[in-house]
N, C-alpha and C positions, 0 to 999 in steps of 0.2 A: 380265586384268591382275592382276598380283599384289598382295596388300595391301602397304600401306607399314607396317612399323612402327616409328614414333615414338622411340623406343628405340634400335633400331639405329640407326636416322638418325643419330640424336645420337650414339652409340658410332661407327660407322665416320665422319661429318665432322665431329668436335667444332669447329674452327675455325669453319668457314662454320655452322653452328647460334650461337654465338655471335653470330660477327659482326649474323649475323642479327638474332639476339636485341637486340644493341644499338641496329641500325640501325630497328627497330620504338622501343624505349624513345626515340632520340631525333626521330624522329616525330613521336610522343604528347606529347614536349615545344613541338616545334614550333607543334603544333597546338595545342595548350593557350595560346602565345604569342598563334599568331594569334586563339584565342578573345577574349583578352585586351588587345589590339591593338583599338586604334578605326580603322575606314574603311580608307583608304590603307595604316595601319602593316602591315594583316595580311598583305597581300600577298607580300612576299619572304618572311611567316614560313609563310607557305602554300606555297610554289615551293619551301621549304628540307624541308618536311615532305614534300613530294611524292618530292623527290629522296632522301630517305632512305627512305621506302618502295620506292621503285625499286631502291635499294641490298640493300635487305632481299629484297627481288625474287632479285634476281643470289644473292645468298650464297645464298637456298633454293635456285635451280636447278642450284648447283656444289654443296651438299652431295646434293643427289638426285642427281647424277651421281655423286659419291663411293659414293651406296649401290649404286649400278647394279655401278660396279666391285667392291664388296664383296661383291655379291652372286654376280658372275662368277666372279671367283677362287676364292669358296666352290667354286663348280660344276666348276672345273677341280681345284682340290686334291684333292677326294673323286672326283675320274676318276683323275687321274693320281699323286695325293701330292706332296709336296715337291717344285720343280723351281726352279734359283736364276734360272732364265731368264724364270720366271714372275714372280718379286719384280721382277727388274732391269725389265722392264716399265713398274711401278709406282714406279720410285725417284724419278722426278723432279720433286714436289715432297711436300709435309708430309703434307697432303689425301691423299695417293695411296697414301704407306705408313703411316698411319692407317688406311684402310681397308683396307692386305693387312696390316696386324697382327691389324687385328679377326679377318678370317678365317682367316687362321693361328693366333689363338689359337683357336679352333674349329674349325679340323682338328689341332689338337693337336702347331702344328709352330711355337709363336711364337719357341724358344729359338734356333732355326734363321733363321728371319726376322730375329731380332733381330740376330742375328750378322751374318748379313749385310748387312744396312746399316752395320752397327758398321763391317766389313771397309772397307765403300766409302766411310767419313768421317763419316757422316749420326749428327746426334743432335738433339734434342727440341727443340735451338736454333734449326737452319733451318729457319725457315718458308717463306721464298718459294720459288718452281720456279727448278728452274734456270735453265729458258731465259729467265726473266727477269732474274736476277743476270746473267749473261753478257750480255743486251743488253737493257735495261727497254722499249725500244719493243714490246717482242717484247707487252706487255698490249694496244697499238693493231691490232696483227695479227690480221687474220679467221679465217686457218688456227688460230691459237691460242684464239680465241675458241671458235672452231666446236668444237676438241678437246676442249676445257675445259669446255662445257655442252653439248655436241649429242651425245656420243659414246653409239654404244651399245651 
C-alpha cells in the first residue's frame, strides 16, 4: 500500500481536511462541555461530541478519496499528457477539481486545466457537486454515497 502523505492530502482535498479539522475542534469542545456537565447534563453533550467525530470521520474518508483520485490522474497524465476528457471526468464538484489541479500542476499542464474549467463556468466559488445543486436529495442516495467514498 502506498504511504499517505499528509501534505498532499491536505493540497489535493483542502475542504474535507478542514472540514475535518473543525468537525474534531468542535468535539473537543463537546467533550470538554460534557466534562463539565454534572450527571444527566453530560449526555446529549457526549451524543453531540460523538456525532461530530463521526462527521470528522466522513470528511477524512472523502478527502482520502480526493487523494486516491489525485493520485490517478497523476498516473494517467504522465501516460497520456493533457487530455480535456480527463479533467471533464473530475468537474463535478470542488473536491474533484481541487485534486486535478493538484495534479495538473505537477504534470506541468495547470494553465490548461485551469482554462478549462474557466470554459465550463467553474470558479473557486462553487463548492457543492453538481448533482446535488440540481437535486439536494441526491446527499441521501447510496449510488452517490458509494461514488463519493468507495471509489477506486
Amino acid at each position: 500500500m502506498q504511504d499517505l502523505d499528509l501534505k498532499r492530502l491536505a493540497r489535493a482535498a483542502p475542504l474535507p481536511c478542514l472540514t475535518a479539522l473543525a468537525c474534531l475542534a468542535q468535539a473537543a469542545a463537546w467533550a470538554l462541555a460534557a466534562a463539565w456537565a454534572s450527571g444527566a447534563g453530560s449526555g446529549p453533550a457526549l451524543a453531540a461530541a460523538a456525532f461530530s467525530t463521526a462527521g470528522a470521520v466522513i470528511c477524512l474518508a472523502d478527502a482520502r478519496s480526493r487523494h486516491r483520485e489525485y493520485l490517478r490522474l497523476k498516473a494517467l497524465l504522465a501516460r497520456f499528457g493533457y487530455r480535456d476528457r480527463l479533467f471533464a471526468l473530475m468537474a463535478g464538484s470542488r473536491c474533484q477539481r481541487d485534486a486535478a489541479l493538484l495534479a495538473a500542476r505537477e504534470a506541468g499542464c495547470l494553465d490548461r486545466a485551469r482554462a478549462f474549467y474557466g470554459s465550463r463556468g467553474y470558479c473557486r466559488r462553487h463548492l457543492l457537486p453538481d448533482r446535488v445543486l440540481a437535486d439536494p436529495r441526491t446527499l441521501l442516495d447510496p449510488v452517490f454515497l458509494k461514488a463519493t467514498f468507495f471509489r477506486t
